[in-house]
N, C-alpha and C positions, 0 to 999 in steps of 0.2 A: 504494500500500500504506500500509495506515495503521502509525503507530507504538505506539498502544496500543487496545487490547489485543493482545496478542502471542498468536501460533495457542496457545503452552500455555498462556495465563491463559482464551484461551475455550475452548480441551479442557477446562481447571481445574473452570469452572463450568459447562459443560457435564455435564461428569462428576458433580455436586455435585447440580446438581438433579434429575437422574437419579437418582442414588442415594437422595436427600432427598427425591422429590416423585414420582418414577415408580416406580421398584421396589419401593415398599411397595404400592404398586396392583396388582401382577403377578400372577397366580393361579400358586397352587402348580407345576402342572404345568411352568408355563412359567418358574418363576424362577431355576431351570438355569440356559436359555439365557442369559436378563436376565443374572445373576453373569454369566455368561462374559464375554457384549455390556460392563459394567460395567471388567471385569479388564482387557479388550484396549481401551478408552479411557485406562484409569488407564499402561497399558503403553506404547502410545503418546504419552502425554503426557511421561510421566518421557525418552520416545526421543528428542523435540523439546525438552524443557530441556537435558537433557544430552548425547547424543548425538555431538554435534562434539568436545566435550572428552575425551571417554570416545576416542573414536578417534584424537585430537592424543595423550593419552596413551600407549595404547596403541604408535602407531607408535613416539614417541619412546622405549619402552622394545625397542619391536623392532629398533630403529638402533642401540641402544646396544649390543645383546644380538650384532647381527651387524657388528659396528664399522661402521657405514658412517655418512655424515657427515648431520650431521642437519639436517632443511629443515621449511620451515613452509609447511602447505597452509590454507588457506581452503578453498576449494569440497567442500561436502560429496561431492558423487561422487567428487571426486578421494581426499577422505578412505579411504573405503571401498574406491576401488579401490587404492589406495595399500598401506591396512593387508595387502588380501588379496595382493597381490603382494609383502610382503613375510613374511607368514605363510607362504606357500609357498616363500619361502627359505629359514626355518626350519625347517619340514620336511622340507625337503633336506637342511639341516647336520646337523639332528638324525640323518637314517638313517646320513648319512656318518662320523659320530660322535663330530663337531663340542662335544657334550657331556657327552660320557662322564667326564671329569674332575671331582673332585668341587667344583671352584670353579665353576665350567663349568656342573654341574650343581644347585649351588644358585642360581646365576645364573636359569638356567632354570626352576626352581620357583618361585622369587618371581614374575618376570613373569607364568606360569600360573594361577599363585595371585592377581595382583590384578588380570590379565583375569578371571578366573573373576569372581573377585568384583564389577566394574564391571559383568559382563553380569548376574550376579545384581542388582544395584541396579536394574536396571532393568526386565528382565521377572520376577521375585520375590523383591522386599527385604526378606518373613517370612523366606526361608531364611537372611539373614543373620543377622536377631537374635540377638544374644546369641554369636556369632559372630567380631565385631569385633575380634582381636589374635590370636585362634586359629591 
């Protein structure tokens, strides 16, 4: 494996010349789909820069959120299965009503709120704009 370019600098420019050299070529009918083709490279690119981080974050506010003691994973799968394994313990707490208290409960909206927002950065960071302290 080489060390440069990295898979997001060549999605980067991948995406770049596509956008810059193909999709102005696209006939109307089809330049729909082109956007769309365009949207889910730009989508998966920003999911390979950040992705690991956005899920290291993630858990670590979900460990904190359910006290439980906090670990450091590398492997992406394990990330992911991590996060969801621990997602599903919060929707447990939460029916049991684990957050019904209003400390509790503002605990809970934050982390909501800046998952929310992580997964917006990702697959649509227009919806953030102008967004950012709200």
């Amino acid at each position: 494996m080489q060390d440069r370019p990295t898979a997001p600098e060549l999605l980067e420019a991948a995406l770049a010349a596509y956008v810059r050299d193909l999709l102005p070529e696209i006939p109307g009918e089809k330049r729909y789909m082109a956007l769309m083709v365009a949207n889910a490279l730009a989508i998966v690119g920003r999911d390979l820069a950040q992705g690991e981080a956005l899920l290291q974050k993630e858990i670590k506010r979900l460990q904190e959120l359910l006290t439980l003691p906090s670990s450091e994973i590398k492997n992406s799968d394990s990330l992911k299965a991590e996060a969801e394994t621990l997602n599903r313990q919060l929707v447990a707490q939460i029916r049991t009503g684990a957050f019904d208290e209003p400390g509790a409960a503002r605990d809970l909206q934050a982390h909501l709120v800046a998952t929310t927002a992580e997964k917006l950065a990702t697959s649509n960071p227009k919806a953030l704009r102008g967004k950012e302290g709200a």
